[in-house]
N, C-alpha and C positions, 0 to 999 in steps of 0.2 A: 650647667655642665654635667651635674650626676645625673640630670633626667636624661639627657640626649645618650648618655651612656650606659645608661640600662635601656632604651630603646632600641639602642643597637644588637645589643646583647638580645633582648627579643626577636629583632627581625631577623636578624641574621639564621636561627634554627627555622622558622618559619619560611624565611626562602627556599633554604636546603631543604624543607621538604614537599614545599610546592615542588620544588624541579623535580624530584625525585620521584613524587607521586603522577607530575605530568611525563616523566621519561617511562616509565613504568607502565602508560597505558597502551593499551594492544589494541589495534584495527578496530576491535568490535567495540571498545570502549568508544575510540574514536569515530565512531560514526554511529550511536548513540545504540547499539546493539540491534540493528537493524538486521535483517537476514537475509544480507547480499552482501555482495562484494563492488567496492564503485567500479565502473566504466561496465557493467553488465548487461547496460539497454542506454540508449541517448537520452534516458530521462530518472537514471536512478541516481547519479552525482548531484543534481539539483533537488532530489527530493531527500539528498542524506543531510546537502548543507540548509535545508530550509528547516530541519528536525530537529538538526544537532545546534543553530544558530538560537532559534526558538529556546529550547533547553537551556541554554547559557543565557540568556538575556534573563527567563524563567528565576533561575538559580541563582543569578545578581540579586534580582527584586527577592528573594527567598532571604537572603543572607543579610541584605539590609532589615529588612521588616521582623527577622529575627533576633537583629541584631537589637535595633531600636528597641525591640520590648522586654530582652534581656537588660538592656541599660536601664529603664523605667524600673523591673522590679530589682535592680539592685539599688539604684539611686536613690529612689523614693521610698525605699520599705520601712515598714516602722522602727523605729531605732529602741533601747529599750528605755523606759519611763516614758512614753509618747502613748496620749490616751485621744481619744475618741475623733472626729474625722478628720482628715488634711483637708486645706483649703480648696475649695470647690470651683472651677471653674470651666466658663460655657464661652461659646462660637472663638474661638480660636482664626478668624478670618484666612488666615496667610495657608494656616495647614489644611484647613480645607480646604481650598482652592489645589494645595500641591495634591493632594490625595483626592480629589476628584478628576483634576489633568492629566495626570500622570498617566492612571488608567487608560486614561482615554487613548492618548498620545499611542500605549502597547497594545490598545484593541487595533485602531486602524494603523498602528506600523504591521499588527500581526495582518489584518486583512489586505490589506496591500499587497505584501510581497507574495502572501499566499495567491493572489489572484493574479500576480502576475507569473507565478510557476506554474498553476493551474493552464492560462490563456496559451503557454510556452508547451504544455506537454499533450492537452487538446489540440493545437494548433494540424490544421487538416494538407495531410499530403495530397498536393497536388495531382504527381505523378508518381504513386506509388510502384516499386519494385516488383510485390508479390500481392497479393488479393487474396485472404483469407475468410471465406464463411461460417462461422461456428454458430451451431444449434445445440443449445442447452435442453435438455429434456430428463424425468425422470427414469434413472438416476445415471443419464451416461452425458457422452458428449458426439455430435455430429461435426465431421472435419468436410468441408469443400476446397477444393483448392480450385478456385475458380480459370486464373488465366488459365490452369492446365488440363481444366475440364475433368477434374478427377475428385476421388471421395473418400474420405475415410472411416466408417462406422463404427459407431461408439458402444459396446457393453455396459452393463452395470459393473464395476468391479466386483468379485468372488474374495470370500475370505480364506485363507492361507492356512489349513487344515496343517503343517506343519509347526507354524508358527504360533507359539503360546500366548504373544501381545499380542493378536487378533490382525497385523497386517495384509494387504490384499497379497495375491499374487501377480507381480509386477507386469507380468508377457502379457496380464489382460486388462492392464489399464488403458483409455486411448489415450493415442500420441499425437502431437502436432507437432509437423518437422516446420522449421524457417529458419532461411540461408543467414548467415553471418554476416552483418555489414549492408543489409538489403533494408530499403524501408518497406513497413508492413503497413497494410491497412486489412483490420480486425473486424469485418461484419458481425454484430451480435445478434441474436433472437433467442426466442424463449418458443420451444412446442405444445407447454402445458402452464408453468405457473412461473412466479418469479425466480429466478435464479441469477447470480453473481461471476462472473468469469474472473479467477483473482492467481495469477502465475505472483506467485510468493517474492521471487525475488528480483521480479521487474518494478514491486512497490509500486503496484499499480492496480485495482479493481474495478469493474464495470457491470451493473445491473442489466440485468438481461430480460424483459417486460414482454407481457403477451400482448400482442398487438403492435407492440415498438421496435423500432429497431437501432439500435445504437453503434456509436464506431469507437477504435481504439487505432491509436496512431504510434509507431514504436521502431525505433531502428536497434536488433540485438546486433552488440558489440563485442559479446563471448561468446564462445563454443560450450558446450556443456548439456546435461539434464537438469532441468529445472523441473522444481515439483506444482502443480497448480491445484485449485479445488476450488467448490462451489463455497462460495463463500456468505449466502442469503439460506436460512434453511425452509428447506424446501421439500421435507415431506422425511415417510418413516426411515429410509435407506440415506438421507442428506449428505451423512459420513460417510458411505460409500463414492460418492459423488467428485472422483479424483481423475486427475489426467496428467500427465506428463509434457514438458515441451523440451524440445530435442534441438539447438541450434548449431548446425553444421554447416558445412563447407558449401558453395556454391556444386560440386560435384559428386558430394553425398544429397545432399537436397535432390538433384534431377535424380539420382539411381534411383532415391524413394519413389517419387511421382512413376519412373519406369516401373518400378514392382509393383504401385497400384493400378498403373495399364496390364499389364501382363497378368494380374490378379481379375482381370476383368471389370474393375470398378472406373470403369468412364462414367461420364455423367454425373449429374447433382443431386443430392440429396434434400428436396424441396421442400418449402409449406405443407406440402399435401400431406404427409404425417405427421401435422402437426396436429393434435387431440381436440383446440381450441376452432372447431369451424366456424362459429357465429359470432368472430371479434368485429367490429366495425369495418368495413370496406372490403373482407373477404368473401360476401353474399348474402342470399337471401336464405334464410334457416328453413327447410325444407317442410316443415310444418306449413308456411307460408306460401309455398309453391304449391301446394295439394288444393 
């Protein structure tokens, strides 16, 4: 009866501050300090709960295996007049088995679910909304906006002679507009080496290869600027290597495409400057034609 009634006595503050410390956490806690906000693209919800899910199963097995050998060196510590070794013992059958399965059991539940998030946010649209071509090159970014036959040319970012952190000057970063609520599909290349197309808070990146060409699939569900960068480094300027993505309205989206008609940039921004001419299947290397 007195044990059960100092245990209660114990749970009881322990409850009150689990609750306490779970009422008390804020967004970012909850969704493991990730840098977005959920419902921000059709595949950041599933990549906060695969994070944050991960982390807590994580931090079970943390709190047991802490626990366990907390108890070992309280229980079995030398007591005092105890001289030379405690009794020694080998293959343990039962707990190796648990502590070899166990593992196991958390590698492929973690491979699993991962590779079913993966299959879910790869997964290829069909019939995409908007068709976007992005060329990665040192150190800017090339914008195509394909169905609209239109272009947008990428700078280096300049650094901000105002600004004592060293930030760029924003008006010359490139921008890539995409309409709200539209499914996108993201053509990548690379004009010179590798490079990483990585929009921060779609929690999302994709390598950019010379000779390859890669796709990203993505419906944004906010409005907002997002910050993006190269995220592979990829030479002396890499840090400069930033772009912006701008997600607006079905009506702000056309007046850009109209600004960049009226700015005169019809047409695409192709391979042909791209640095790398003698990747495989692009021809014959002109040494060779002589």
């Amino acid at each position: 009866m007195r044990s059960n009634r100092r245990l209660r006595w114990v749970a009881i503050p322990i409850a009150a501050l689990l609750s306490v410390v779970l009422a008390g956490c804020t967004q970012d806690q909850l969704q493991g300090w990730l840098p977005t906000e959920p419902g921000t693209t059709n595949n950041v919800d599933r990549v906060i709960g695969l994070w944050v899910t991960s982390w807590i199963v994580l931090l079970i097995v943390g709190v047991i295996t802490w626990g366990l050998t907390i108890w070992a060196i309280v229980v079995y510590r030398r007591r005092k007049g105890q001289t030379g070794l405690p009794v020694q013992l080998r293959y343990n059958l039962p707990i190796e088995i648990f502590y070899t399965i166990v593992p196991l059991i958390l590698v492929l539940g973690f491979f699993a679910f991962t590779a079913r998030d993966q299959s879910e946010i790869e997964a290829k649209y069909d019939s995409p909304d908007v068709k976007i071509q992005v060329f990665g090159k040192q150190w800017a970014w090339d914008f195509n906006y394909v169905d609209e036959n239109v272009y947008s040319p990428g700078i280096q970012g300049q650094d901000d002679p105002d600004d004592a952190n060293g930030s760029l000057v924003e008006s010359e970063i490139p921008v890539l507009y995409l309409p709200v609520g539209k499914k996108v599909e993201i053509e990548l290349q690379s004009r010179d080496v590798i490079h990483s197309f990585w929009v921060i808070d779609f929690l999302y990146k994709k390598d950019m290869l010379p000779g390859k060409t890669n796709f990203m699939y993505v419906t944004p569900e906010r409005e907002g600027t997002f910050s993006g960068k190269c995220a592979e480094l990829c030479g002396e300027y890499h840090s400069l290597m930033l772009f912006n993505v701008k997600v607006v309205s079905q009506q702000e989206y056309d007046d850009y495409i109209q600004s960049l008609k009226d700015a005169g940039q019809e047409g695409q921004l192709g391979p042909e400057y791209n640095r790398n001419q003698n990747l495989p299947g692009i021809g014959t290397p002109a040494h060779e034609e002589e």
